[in-house]
N, C-alpha and C positions, 0 to 999 in steps of 0.2 A: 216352749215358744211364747205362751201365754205371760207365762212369771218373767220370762226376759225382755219383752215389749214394754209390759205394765209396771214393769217392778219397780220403777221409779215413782209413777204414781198413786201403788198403794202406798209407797213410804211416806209421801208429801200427803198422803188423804192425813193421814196418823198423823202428824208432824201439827200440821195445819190443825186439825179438828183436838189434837191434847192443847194446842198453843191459845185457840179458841176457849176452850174449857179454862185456861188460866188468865184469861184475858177479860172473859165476862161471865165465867159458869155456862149450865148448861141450856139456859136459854141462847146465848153467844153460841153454843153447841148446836144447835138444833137453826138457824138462822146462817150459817155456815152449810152445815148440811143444805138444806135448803136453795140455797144460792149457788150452789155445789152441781146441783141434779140442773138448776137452772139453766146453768152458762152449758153443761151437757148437752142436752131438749134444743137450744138454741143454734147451736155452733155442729149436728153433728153435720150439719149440709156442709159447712166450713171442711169437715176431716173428710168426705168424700174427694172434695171438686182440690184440697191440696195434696193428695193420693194420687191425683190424674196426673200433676205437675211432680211430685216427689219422683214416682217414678221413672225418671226421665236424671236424675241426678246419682249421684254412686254412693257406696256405704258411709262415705266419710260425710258431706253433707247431710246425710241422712241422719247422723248421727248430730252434728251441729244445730240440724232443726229441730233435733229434740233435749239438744241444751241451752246453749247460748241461745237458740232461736224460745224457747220456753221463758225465758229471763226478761227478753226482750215482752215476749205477751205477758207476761205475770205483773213483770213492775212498769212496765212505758206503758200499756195499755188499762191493766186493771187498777194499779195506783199511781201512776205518775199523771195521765191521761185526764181524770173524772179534777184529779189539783188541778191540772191547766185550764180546765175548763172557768173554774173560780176566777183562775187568776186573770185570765182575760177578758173575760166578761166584765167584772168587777172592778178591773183594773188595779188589781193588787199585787206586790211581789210574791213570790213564789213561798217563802217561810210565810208571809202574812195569811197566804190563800192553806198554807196548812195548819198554821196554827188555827182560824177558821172553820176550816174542817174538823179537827178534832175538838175546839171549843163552843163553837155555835153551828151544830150539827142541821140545826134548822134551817138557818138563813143559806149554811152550803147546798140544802138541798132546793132551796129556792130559786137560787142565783145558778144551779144548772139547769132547773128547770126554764129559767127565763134564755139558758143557752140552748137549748132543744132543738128548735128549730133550724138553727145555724148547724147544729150536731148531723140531722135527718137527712135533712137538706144533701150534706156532704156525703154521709155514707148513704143515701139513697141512689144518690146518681151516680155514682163510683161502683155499686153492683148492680144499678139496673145495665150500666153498659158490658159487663160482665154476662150477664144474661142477654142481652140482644143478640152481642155477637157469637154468643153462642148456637142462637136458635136461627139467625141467621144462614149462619156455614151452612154449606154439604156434604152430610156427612153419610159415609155408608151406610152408616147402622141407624136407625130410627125409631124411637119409643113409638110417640104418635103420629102415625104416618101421615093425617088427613090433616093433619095441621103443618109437620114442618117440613114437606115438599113444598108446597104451598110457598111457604118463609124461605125455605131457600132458595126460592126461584126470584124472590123479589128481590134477596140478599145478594144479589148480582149487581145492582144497585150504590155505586159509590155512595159513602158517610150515609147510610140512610141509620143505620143504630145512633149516630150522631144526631141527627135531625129527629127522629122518636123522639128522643133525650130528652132534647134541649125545646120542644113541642110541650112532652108529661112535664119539665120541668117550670113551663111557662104557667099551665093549667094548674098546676101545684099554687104556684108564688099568688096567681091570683085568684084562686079557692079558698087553698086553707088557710095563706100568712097572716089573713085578720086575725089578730089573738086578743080576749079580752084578757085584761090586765086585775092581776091580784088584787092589788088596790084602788080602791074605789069605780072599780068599773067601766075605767075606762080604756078605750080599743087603742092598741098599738098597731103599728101598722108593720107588719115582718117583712115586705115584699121584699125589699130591696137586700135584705140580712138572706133570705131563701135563695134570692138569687144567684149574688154573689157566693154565697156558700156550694150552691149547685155547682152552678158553673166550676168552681175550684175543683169540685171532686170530678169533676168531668177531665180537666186540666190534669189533673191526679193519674188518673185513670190513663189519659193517651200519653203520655210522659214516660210511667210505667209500664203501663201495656206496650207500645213501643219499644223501651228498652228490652223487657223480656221475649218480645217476641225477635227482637232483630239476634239477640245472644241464644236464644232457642235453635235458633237455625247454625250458630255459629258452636252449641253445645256437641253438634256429628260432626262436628270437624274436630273439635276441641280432642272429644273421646277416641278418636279414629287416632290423632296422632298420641295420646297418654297410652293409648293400646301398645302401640309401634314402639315409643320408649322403653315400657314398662314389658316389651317381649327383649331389646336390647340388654336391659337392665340384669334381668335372669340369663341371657346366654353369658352376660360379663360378668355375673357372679354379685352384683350391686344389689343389695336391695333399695328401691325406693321410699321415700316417705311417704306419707297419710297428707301430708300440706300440699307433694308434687303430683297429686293426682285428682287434686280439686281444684280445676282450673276456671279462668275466669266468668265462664260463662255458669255455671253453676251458683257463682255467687250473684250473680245480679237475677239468676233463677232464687234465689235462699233471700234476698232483700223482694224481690216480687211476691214473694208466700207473706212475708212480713207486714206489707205493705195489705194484701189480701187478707191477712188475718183482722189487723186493725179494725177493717172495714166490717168484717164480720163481726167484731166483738161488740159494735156500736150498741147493736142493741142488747147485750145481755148486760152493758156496763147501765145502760139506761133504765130497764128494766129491774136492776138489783136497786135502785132508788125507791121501787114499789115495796120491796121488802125490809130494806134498812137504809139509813143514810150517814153509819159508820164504817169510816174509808179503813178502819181495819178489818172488821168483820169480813166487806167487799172485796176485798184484795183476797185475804184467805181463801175466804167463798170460791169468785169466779178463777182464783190462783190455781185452786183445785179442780176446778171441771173443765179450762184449761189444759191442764197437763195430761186428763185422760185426753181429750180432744188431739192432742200431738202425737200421743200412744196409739192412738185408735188410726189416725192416720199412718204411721209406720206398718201398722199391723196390716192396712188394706193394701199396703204396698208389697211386702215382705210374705203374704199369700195369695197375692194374685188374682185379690176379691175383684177389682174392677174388672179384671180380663176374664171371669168365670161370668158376672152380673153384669151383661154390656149396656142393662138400662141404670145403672146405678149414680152414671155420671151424668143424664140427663134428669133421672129425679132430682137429683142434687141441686142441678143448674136451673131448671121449675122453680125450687123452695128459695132458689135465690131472688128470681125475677119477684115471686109472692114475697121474701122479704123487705125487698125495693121499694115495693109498693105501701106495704104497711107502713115502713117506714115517714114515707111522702106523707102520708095518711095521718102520722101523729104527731104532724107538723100543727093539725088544729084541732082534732080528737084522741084522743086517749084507747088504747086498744089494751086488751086485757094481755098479760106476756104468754099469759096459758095458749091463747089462739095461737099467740105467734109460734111456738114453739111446736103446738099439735100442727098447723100447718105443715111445716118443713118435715115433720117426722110421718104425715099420711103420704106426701108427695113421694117422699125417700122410699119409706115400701111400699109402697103401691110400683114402684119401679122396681124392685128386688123383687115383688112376686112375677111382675111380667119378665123378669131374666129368667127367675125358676119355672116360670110356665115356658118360655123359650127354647132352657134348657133339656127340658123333659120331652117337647116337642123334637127335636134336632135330634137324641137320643133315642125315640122312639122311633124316626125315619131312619137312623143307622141302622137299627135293627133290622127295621123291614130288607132294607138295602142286602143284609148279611143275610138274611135268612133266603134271598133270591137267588143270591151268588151261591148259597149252598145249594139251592135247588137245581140251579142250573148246572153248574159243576156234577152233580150227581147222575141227573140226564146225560 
């Protein structure tokens, strides 16, 4: 189960990490690695809370999200992504903004930095609203109880994760968007770049959330009638294809994940600038931890991890809102990636040991339960 999940990713580790070695030696090797473990640390809240959503799709998407949908993160996000950012900022064509990149490795690492803000900004409030409306809901099961009755009572409340938002996003533009400038000292003023940038991923965010949730609902109708076909199909002797049974709701679920991963990768793509500021290295690098992050999500799907660990999807959705924040946060300071990364990763188990403690609890009252029924039955 193991070697058939992964087995694509250890071949791209190998691929990636000898391609590295012939690309810069084994310094190149070891900066790859690195960057590797990185995007890991960073993204594995990403592979949980896209488990929650997989689930809910059939083998053949499943399978797509872990190609074509991989293709999409590797090059639109870890190398096509960190170019556009050159080229828009800078206002340069797209070959200019790589030759750039691969010839004046400095200035490319500048001219993102001077995009940052606009960057944070957008994937800030594109997952903090992912987080509200999470913490929001009502949901049966509850990690921290004393906290989100509490939130779901208020979650009752029309657009109120909207209004948070666009509130943290005000206090953002006018806290942190003063930035002193590289050269000579003097203050730019980001307000208006945080703004707009927010707002957009806000915009992002109900656009797509929207869309996938209106097709979520339309996915039990979808599978309900693929069922009924595909029971007609076998009493007529037809078999059907892999394309007739991924209907359309499933795809604007596989463009939603897509859209969600981006927003995730913001900061690991941001964060690899701390360690290199070549877009091939980067690309291999985060290419690679990546592609475990798509495996690891198949894997919690395909065992049933979330429905064993029922606080698994709430740690998850925690390290998001703590991601958001950071985020907003390195709009005028600078955070270490290490934090960010041990953040999501205490938040994530510390929710898997409260399911194991859960666990063990539920099973020790079956027991008790069994061992009365034998008692009584015995009487």
């Amino acid at each position: 189960m193991v070697l058939k999940t992964f087995g694509w990713s250890f071949a791209v580790t190998a691929l990636g990490l000898v391609a590295a070695i012939l690309f810069g030696g084994w310094t190149a090797f070891g900066i790859v690695a690195i960057l590797s473990i990185l995007e890991i640390s960073l993204s594995f809240d990403n592979a949980v809370v896209n488990a929650g959503i997989l689930k809910k799709m059939n083998a053949f998407w499943q399978k797509i999200f872990l190609t074509i949908g991989i293709l999409i993160a590797v090059f639109g996000m870890r190398l096509v992504f960190p170019v556009v950012i050159v080229a828009v900022s800078a206002q340069l064509g797209p070959i200019e903004a790589v030759d750039l990149a691969l010839s004046d490795k400095d200035r490319y690492q500048e001219l993102v930095t001077d995009a940052h803000p606009a960057i944070a900004a957008f994937g800030g409030m594109f997952l903090l609203m992912i987080f509200l409306d999470f913490i929001f809901e009502d949901r049966e099961i509850k990690w921290l109880g004393w906290l989100e009755r509490p939130l779901a009572k208020l979650g009752r409340i029309d657009m109120l994760s909207v209004c948070i938002a666009l509130i943290i996003l005000l206090i953002s533009a006018i806290t942190f968007a003063t930035q002193a400038h590289q050269h000579g000292g003097a203050h730019v003023d980001k307000s208006s770049t945080v703004l707009l940038s927010g707002i957009a991923g806000l915009i992002t965010y109900m656009i797509v959330g929207g869309l996938s949730g209106y097709f979520e609902d339309k996915l039990e109708e979808e599978e309900e009638r693929e069922h009924e076909e595909e029971e007609k199909a076998e009493r007529e002797g037809k078999p059907r294809s892999a394309v007739a049974l991924a209907g359309k709701a499933a795809f604007f679920m596989f463009l939603y994940l897509e859209v969600l991963d981006a927003s995730f990768s913001f900061d690991g793509v941001i964060g690899a600038f701390a360690i290199t500021n070549d877009i091939v290295l980067m690309a291999l690098g985060l290419g690679i931890g990546a592609m475990y992050v798509r495996s690891l999500t198949v894997y919690l799907v395909r065992q049933g991890t979330l429905d064993d660990y029922v606080y698994l999807e709430h740690g998850a959705h925690y390290a998001i809102g703590a991601l958001a924040i950071i985020l907003l946060v390195t709009i005028q300071y600078e955070i270490n990636e290490i934090i960010t990364g041990l953040v999501g990763v205490v938040l994530i188990g510390a929710s898997f040991w409260s399911s194991v403690r859960r666990n063990r609890a539920l099973a020790a009252a079956e027991g008790k339960a069994d061992e009365k029924t034998e008692v009584s039955s015995g009487v």
